[in-house]
C-alpha positions as CSV (number, residue, x, y, z in Angstrom):
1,X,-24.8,42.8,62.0
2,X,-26.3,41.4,58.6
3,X,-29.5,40.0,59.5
4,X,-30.2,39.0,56.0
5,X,-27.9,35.8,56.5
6,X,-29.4,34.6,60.1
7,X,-31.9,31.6,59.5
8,X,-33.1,29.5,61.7
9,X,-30.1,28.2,62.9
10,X,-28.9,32.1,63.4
11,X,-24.7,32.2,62.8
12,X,-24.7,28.7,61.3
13,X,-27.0,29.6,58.7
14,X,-25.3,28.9,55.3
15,X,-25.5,32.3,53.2
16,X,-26.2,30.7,50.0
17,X,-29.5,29.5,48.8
18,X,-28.2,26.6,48.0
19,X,-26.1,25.4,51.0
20,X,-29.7,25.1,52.4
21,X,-30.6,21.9,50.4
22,X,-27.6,20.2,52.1
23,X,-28.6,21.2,55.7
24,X,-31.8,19.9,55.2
25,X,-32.6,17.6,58.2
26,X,-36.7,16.3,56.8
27,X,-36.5,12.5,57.0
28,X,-33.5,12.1,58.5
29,X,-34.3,10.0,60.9
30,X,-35.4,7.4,58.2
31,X,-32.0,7.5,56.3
32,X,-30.3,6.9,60.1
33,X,-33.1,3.8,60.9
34,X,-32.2,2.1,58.0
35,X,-28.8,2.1,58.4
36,X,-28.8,1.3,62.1
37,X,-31.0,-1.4,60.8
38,X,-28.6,-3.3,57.7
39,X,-26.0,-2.7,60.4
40,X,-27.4,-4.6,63.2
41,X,-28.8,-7.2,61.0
42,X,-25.5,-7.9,59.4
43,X,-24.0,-8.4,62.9
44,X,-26.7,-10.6,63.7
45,X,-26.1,-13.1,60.8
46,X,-22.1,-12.5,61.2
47,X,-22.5,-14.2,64.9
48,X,-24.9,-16.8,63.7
49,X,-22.9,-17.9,61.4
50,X,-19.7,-18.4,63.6
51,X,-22.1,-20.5,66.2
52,X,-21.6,-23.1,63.3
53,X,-17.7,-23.5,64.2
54,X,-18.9,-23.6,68.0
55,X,-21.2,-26.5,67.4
56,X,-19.0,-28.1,65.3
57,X,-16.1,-28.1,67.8
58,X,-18.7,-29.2,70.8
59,X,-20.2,-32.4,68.7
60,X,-16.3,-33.3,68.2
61,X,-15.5,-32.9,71.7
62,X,-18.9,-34.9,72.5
63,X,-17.6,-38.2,70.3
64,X,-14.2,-38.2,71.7
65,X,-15.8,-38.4,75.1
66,X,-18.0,-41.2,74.6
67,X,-15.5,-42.9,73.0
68,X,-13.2,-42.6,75.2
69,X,-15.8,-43.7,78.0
70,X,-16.5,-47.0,76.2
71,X,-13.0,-47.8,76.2
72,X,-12.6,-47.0,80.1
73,X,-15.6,-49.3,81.0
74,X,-14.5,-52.1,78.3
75,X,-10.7,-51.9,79.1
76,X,-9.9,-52.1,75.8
77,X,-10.4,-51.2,72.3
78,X,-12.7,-53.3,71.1
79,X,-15.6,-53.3,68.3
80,X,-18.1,-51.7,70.9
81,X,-16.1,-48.2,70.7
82,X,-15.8,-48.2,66.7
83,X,-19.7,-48.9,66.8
84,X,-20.1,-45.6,68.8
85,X,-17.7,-43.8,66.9
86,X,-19.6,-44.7,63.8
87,X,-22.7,-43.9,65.0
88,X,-22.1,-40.8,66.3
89,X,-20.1,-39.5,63.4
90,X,-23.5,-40.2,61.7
91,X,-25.8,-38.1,64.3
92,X,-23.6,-35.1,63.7
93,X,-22.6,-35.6,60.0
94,X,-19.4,-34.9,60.9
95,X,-16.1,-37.7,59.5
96,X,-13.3,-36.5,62.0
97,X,-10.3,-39.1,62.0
98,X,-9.6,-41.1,65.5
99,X,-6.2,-42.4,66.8
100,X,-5.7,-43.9,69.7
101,X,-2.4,-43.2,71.0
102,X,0.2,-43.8,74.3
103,X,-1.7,-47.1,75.5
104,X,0.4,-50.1,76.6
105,X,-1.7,-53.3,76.0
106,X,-1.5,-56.4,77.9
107,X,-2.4,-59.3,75.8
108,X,-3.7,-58.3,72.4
109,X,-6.2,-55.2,72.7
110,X,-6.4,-55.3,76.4
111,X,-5.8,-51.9,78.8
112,X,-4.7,-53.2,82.4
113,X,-6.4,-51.3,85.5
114,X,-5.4,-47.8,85.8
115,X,-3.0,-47.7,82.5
116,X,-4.1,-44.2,80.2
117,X,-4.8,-43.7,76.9
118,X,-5.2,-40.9,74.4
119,X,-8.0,-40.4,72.0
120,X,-7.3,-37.5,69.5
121,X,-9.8,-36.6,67.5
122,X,-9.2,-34.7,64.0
123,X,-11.8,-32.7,61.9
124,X,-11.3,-29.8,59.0
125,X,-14.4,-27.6,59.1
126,X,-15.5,-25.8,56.0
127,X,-16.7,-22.7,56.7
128,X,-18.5,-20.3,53.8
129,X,-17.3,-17.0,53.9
130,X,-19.6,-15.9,50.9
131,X,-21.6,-17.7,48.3
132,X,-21.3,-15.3,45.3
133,X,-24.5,-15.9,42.5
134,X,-21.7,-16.1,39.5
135,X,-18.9,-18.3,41.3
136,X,-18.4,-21.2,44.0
137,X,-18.8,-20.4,47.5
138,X,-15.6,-18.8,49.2
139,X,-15.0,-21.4,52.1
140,X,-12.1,-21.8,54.9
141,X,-11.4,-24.8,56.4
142,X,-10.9,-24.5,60.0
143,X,-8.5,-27.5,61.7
144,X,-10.1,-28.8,64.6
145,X,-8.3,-30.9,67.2
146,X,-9.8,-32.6,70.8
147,X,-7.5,-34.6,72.5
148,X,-9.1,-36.7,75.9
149,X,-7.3,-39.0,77.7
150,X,-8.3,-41.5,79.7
151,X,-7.7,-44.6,82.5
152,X,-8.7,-48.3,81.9
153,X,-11.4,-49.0,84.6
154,X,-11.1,-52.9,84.2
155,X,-8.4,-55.3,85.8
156,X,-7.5,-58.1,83.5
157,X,-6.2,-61.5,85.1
158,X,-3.8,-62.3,82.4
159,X,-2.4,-65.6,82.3
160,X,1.5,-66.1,82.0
């Protein structure tokens, strides 16, 4: 057996000289700590910055409830539930679009005892892919849509 060729990794010793400089192993731990380190920290931000949509989706959902829970307690749509509307859209910064739809009114804006409603709520998030230092930011809006219905919790004596 050549014994010239035997290292200290014995067979796996590379014959040439220079075949040693890339089996080097000094300080590779550092090399492997750093990248474990960009890696995990670029998940990190990747999942922090999809908590956005999240939060986004959850303050819409929030104002289409409270909306619709003034109209079930006023038993109709009245100025009370654009006030809320209004001032929540200006808690969350948010400008989703609301339409009120499959209501049957009894005279003029009125919502009879136990007749639904449907409040559908409509928001486009932007969300930043990538703000480049040279360009604009690369953005996709994501279409949001929450959709609550509820039941008139007033009787109206309506005169005929």
């Amino acid at each position: 057996m050549n014994k010239k060729h035997l290292g200290i990794w014995g067979r796996n010793s590379p014959p040439f000289p220079f075949m040693k400089l890339l089996f080097n192993r000094k300080g590779s731990s550092y090399f492997d700590l750093m990248v474990k380190t960009l890696v995990v920290i670029t998940l990190m931000v990747t999942v922090i910055s999809f908590l956005s949509i999240f939060t986004t989706y959850l303050n819409l959902n929030h104002i289409c409830r409270r909306v619709v829970r003034v109209i079930e307690l006023e038993g109709q749509i009245s100025d009370k539930a654009y006030d809320v509307f209004y001032r929540l859209k200006q808690q969350t910064n948010l400008s989703p679009e609301m339409t009120i739809e499959d209501v049957e009114y009894k005279g003029g804006q009125k919502i009879q005892l136990r007749d639904t409603f449907t409040v559908t709520m409509t928001y486009s998030h932007p969300f930043t892919i990538f703000t480049p230092s040279f360009a604009p930011p690369v953005k996709i809006d994501i279409p949001m849509r929450v959709s609550i219905t509820g039941m008139s919790e007033k009787y109206w004596k309506l005169l005929e």
